[in-house]
RODO-2510 file (C-alpha; in nm, 4 decimals, decimal comma):
residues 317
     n   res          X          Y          Z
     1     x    -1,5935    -2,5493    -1,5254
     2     x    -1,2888    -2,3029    -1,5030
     3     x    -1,4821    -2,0842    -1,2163
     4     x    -1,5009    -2,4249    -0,9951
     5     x    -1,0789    -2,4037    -1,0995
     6     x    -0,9892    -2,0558    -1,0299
     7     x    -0,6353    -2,1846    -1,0366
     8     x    -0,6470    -2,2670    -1,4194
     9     x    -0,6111    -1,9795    -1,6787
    10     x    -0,8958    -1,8285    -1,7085
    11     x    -0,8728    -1,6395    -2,0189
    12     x    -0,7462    -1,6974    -2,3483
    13     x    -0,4733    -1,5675    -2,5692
    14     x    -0,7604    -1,3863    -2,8365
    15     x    -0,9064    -1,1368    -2,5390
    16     x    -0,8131    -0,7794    -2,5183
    17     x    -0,7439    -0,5686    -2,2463
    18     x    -0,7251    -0,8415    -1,9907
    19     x    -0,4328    -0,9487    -1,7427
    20     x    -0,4409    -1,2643    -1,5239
    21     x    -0,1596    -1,3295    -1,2993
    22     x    -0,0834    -1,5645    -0,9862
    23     x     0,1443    -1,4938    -0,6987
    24     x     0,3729    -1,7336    -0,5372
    25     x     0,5019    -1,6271    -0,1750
    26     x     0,7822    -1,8200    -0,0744
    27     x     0,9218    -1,7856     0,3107
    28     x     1,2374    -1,9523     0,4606
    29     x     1,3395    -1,8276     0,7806
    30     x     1,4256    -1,4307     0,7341
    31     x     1,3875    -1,4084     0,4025
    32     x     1,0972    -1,3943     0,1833
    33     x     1,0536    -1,3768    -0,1764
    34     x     0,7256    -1,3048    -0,4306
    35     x     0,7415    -1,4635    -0,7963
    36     x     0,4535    -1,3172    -1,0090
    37     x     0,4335    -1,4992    -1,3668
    38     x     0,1434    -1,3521    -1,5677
    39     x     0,0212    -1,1940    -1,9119
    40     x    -0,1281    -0,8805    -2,0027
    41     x    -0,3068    -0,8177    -2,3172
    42     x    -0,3531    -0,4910    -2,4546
    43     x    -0,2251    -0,2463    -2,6372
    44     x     0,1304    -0,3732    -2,5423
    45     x     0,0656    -0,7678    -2,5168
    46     x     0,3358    -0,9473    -2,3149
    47     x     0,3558    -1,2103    -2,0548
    48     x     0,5401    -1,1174    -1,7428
    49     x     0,7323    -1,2283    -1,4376
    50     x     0,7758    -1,0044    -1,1331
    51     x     0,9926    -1,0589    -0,8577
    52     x     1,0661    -0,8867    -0,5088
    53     x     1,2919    -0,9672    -0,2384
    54     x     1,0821    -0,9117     0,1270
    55     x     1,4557    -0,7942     0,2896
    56     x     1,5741    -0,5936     0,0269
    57     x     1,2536    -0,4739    -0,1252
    58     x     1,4656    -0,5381    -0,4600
    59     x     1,1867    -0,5830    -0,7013
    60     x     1,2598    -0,6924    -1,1127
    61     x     0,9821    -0,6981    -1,4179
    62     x     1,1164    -1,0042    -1,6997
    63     x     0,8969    -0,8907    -2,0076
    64     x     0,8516    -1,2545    -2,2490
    65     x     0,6388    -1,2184    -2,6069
    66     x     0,3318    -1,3476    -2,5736
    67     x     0,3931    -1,6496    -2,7278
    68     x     0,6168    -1,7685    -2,4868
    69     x     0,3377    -1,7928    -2,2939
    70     x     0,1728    -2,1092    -2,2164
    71     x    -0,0698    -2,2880    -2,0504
    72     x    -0,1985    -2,6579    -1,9973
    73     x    -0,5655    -2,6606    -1,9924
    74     x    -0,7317    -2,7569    -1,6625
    75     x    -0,4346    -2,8143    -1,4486
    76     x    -0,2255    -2,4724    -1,3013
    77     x     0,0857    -2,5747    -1,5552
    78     x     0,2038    -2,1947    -1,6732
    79     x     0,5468    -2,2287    -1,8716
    80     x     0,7013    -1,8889    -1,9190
    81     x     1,0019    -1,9010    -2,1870
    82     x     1,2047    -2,1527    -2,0012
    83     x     1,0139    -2,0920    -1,6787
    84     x     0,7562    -2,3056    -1,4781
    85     x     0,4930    -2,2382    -1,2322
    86     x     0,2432    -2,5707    -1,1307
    87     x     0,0505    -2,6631    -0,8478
    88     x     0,3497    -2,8598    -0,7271
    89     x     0,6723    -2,6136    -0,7663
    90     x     0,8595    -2,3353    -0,9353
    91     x     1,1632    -2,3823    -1,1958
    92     x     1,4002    -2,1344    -1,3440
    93     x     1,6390    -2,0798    -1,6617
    94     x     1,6326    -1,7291    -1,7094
    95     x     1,9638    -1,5723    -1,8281
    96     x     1,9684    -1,2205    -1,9731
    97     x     2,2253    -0,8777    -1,9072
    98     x     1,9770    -0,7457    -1,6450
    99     x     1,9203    -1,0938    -1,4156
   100     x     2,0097    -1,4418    -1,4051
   101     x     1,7897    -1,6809    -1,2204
   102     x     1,7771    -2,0680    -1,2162
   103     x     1,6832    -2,3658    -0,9975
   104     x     1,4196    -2,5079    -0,8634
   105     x     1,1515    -2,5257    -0,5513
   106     x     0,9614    -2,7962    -0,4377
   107     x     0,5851    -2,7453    -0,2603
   108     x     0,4500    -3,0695    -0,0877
   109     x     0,1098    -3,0559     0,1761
   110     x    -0,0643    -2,8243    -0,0571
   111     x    -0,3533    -2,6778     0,1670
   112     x    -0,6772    -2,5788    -0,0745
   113     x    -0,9070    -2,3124    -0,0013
   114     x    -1,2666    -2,4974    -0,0453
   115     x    -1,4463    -2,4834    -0,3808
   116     x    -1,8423    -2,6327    -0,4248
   117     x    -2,0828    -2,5109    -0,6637
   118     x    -2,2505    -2,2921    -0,4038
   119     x    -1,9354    -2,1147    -0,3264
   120     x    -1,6593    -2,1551    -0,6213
   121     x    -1,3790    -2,0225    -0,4586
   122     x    -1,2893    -1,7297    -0,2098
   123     x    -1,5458    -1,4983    -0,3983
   124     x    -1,8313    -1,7090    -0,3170
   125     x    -2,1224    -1,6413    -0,5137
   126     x    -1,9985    -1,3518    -0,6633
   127     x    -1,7209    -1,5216    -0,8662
   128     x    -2,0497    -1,6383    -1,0732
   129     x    -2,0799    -1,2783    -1,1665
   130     x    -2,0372    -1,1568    -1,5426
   131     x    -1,8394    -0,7835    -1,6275
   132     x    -1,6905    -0,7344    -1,3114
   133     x    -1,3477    -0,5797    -1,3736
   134     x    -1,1368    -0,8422    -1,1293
   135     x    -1,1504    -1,1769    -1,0000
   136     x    -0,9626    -1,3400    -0,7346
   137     x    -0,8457    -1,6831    -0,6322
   138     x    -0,6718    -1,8550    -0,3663
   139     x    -0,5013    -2,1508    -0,4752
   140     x    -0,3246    -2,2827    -0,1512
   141     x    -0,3763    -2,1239     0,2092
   142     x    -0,0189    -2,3167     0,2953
   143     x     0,2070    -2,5454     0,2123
   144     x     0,5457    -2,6893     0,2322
   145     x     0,8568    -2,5621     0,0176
   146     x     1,2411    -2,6911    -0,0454
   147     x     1,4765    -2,6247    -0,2626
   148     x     1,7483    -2,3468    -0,4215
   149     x     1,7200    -2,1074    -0,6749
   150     x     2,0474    -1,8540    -0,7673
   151     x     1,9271    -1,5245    -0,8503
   152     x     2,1980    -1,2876    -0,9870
   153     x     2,4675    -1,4952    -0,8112
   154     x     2,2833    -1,4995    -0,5012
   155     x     2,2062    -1,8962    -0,3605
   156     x     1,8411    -1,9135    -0,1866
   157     x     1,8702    -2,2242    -0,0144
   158     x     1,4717    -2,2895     0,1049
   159     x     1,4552    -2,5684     0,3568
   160     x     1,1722    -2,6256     0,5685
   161     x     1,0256    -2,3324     0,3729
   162     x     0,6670    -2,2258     0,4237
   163     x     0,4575    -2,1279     0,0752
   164     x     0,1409    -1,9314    -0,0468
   165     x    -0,0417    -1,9042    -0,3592
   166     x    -0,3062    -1,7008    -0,4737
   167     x    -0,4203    -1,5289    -0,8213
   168     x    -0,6124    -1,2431    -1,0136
   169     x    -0,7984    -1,1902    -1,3658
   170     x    -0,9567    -0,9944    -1,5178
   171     x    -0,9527    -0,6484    -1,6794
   172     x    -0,7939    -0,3466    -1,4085
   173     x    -0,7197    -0,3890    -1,0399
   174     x    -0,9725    -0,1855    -0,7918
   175     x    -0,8931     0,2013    -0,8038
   176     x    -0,8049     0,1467    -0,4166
   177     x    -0,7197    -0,1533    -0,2343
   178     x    -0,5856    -0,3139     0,1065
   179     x    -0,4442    -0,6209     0,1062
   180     x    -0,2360    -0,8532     0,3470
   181     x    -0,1596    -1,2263     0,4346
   182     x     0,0300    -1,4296     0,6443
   183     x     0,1062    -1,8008     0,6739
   184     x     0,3681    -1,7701     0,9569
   185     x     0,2771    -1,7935     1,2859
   186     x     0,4387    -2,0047     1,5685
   187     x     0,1120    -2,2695     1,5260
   188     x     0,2545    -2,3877     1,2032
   189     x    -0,0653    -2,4687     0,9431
   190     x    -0,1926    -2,1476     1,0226
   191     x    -0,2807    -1,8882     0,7348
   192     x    -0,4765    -1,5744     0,6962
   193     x    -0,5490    -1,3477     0,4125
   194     x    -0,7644    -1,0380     0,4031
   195     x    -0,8647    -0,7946     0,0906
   196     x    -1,0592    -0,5007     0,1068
   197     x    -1,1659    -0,2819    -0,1992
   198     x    -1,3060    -0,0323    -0,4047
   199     x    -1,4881    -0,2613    -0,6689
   200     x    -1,6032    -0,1100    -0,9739
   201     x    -1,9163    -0,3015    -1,1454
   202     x    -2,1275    -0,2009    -1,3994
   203     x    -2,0550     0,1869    -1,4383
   204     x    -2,0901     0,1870    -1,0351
   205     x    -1,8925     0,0823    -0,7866
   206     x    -1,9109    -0,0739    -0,3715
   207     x    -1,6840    -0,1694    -0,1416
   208     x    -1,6406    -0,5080    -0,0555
   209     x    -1,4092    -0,7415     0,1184
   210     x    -1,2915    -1,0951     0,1211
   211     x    -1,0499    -1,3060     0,3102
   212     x    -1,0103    -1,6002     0,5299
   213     x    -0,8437    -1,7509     0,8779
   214     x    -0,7602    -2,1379     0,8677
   215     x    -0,6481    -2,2574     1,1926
   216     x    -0,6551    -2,6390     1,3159
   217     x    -0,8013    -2,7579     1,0198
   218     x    -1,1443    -2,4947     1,0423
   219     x    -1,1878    -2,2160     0,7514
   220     x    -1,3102    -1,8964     0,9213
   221     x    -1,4924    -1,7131     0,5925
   222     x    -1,4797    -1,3335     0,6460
   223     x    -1,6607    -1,1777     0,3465
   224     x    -1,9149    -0,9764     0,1669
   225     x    -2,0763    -1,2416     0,0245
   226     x    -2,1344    -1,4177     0,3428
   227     x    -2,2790    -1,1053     0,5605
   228     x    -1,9985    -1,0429     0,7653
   229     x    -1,8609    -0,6809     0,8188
   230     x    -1,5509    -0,4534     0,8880
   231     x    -1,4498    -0,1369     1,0485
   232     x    -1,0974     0,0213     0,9716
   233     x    -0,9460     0,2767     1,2318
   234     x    -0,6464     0,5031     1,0974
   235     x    -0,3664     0,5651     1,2778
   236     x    -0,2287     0,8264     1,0693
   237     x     0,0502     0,9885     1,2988
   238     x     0,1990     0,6001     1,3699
   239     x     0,0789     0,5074     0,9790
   240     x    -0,0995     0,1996     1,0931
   241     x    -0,4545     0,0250     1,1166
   242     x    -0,6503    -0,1394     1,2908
   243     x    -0,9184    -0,3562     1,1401
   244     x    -1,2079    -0,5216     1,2894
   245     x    -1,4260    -0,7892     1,1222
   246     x    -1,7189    -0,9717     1,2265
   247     x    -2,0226    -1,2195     1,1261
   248     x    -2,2644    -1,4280     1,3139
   249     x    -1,9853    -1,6650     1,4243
   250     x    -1,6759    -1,4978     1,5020
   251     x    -1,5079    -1,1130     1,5321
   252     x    -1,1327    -1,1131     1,3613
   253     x    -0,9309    -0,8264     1,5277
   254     x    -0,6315    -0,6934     1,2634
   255     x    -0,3518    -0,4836     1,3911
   256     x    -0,1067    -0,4191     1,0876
   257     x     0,2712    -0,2497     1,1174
   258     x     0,3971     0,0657     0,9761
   259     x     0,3211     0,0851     0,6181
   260     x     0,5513     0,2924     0,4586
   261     x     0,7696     0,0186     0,3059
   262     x     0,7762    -0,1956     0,0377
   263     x     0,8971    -0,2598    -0,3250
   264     x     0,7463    -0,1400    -0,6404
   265     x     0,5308    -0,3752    -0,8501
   266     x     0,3503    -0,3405    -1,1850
   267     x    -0,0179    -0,3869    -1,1445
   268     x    -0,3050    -0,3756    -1,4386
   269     x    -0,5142    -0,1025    -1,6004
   270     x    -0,7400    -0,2259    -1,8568
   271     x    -0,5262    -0,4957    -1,9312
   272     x    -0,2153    -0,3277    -1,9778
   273     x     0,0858    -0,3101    -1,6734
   274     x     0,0921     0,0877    -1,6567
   275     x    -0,0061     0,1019    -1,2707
   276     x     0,2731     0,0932    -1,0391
   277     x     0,2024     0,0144    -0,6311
   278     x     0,4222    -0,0843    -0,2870
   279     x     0,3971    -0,3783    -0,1245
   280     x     0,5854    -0,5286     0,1858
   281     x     0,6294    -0,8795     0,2031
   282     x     0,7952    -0,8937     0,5680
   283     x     0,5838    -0,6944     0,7997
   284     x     0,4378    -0,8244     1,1263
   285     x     0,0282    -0,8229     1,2272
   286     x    -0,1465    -0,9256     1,4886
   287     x    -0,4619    -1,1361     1,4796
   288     x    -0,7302    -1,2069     1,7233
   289     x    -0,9932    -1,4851     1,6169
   290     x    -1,2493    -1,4352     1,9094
   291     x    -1,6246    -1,5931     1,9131
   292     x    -1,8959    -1,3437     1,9159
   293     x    -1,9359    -1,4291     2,3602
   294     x    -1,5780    -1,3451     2,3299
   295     x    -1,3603    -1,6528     2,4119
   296     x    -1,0564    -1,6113     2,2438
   297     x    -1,0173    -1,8908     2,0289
   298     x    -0,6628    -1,7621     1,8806
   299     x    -0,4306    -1,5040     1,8899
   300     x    -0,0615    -1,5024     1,8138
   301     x     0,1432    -1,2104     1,5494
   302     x     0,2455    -1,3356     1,1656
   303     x     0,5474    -1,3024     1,0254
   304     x     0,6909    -1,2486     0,7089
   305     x     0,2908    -1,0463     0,5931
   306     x     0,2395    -0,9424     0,2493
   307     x     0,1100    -0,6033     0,2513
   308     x    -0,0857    -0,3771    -0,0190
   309     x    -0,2225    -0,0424     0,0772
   310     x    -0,3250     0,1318    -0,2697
   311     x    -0,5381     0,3848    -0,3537
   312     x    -0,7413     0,6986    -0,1586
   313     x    -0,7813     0,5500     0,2139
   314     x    -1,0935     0,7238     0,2100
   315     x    -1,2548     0,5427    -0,0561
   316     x    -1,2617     0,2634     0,1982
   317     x    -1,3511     0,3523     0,5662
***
């Protein structure tokens, strides 16, 4: 039952060398922000929030024993020491030397990405798959978010605020990864998210990708599961790419911004948070949605894009 809820925890408290951790984009006008509450269980067993500011590319790492870690089952509920992360908002009492952050953000018009039996989730059949090394989950393509937080005497006042949510488990991150999403465009409701990786399995390895466009109300499945495929062009003088995917239905064009940018974050190796990696969380991309006679069914630039590019490039083209 918890594969059909890939927004639940997934794991338990008793397993070793395992991480699981969900990400919460919020965006309000210029600024954007990434809250990242999660646990990591190894040979240094902690739960974890990360945070990074999208302007300032200010990132912070709260470290919490494990046992202030908790979870309600079968309902996204995380409390974090005096922290809380649901299906439904984001609250904050954290007071220590290094930060100070408290208030409180409200999500409403919570947009799911579809889950059947067939296809549990954005990994489709293959999130049915024992031993692989990472899982993902997308918990809400878009949705609503108001409120304010104060973070190190800084008021975030979010109103009309746009918000994301998606999540990973399992034991390491891919050895080499790209990754980006966007839910601002000028059609509001829009969202896209795309990740393409190394994927280690069972002493071997492939590359696969996953990811999504929802506009007007239609999913538009782009994945390895489902037969489609993608071809990345470097530019490596202007540092950008250009990504092209396709499938029986549709061809999703991909133009992403400089990517030398970004904050630091913490990301897993066999359970423990020893990796470190960039990400951007207010570049621009371009997307085309065209059908395969080529009517151009969308095509407008996101704002405020996450952005991962991790790893040996090579590994991936």
């Amino acid at each position: 039952m918890k594969i059909l809820h890939p927004e639940t925890f997934q794991g338990n408290l008793k397993r070793k060398k395992y991480f699981e951790g969900w990400y919460y984009k919020i965006v309000s006008g210029s600024d954007v922000y990434a809250f990242i509450p999660g646990l990591a269980l190894g040979k240094d067993s902690h739960a974890f929030i990360q945070i990074i500011d999208g302007k300032s590319h200010d990132t912070a790492y709260i470290r919490f024993p494990i046992e202030e870690f908790n979870c309600k089952p079968g309902s996204l509920d995380l409390r974090i020491g005096n922290n809380r992360f649901t299906g439904d908002g984001l609250s904050f009492d954290e007071q220590r030397d290094s930060i100070s952050l408290q208030g409180k953000l409200t999500f409403t018009g919570i947009t799911p990405y579809p889950v059947t039996p067939s296809s549990p989730g954005i990994m489709g059949i293959f999130g049915y798959l024992p031993l692989m090394e990472c899982y993902h989950g997308v918990v809400s393509v878009d949705h609503k978010v108001e409120g304010e937080l104060i973070w190190n005497g800084k008021t975030i006042t979010v109103n009309q605020g746009r918000g994301y949510i998606e999540k990973d488990w399992g034991r390491s991150m891919p050895s080499s990864w790209i990754w980006m999403q966007s839910n601002i465009f000028k059609t509001v409701g829009t969202s896209f998210m795309l990740s393409i990786a190394r994927i280690p399995f069972l002493g071997s390895s492939f590359k696969g990708h996953l990811g999504f466009f929802y506009h007007q109300n239609i999913f538009y499945p782009f994945a390895t599961y489902n037969g489609s495929r993608y071809t990345i062009t470097e530019d490596s003088i202007n540092h950008r790419l250009q990504i092209k995917l396709e499938n029986r239905k549709n061809i999703l064009e991909i133009s992403t911004p400089d990517l030398l940018s970004g904050g630091e974050l913490m990301a897993p190796v066999e359970g423990g948070m020893e990796r470190r990696i960039r990400e951007q969380t207010n570049a621009s991309i371009h997307i085309r949605l065209l059908s395969r006679d080529g009517e151009c069914i969308f095509e407008e630039t996101g704002e405020s894009c996450g952005l991962e590019i991790t790893g040996k490039m090579a590994e991936l083209i």
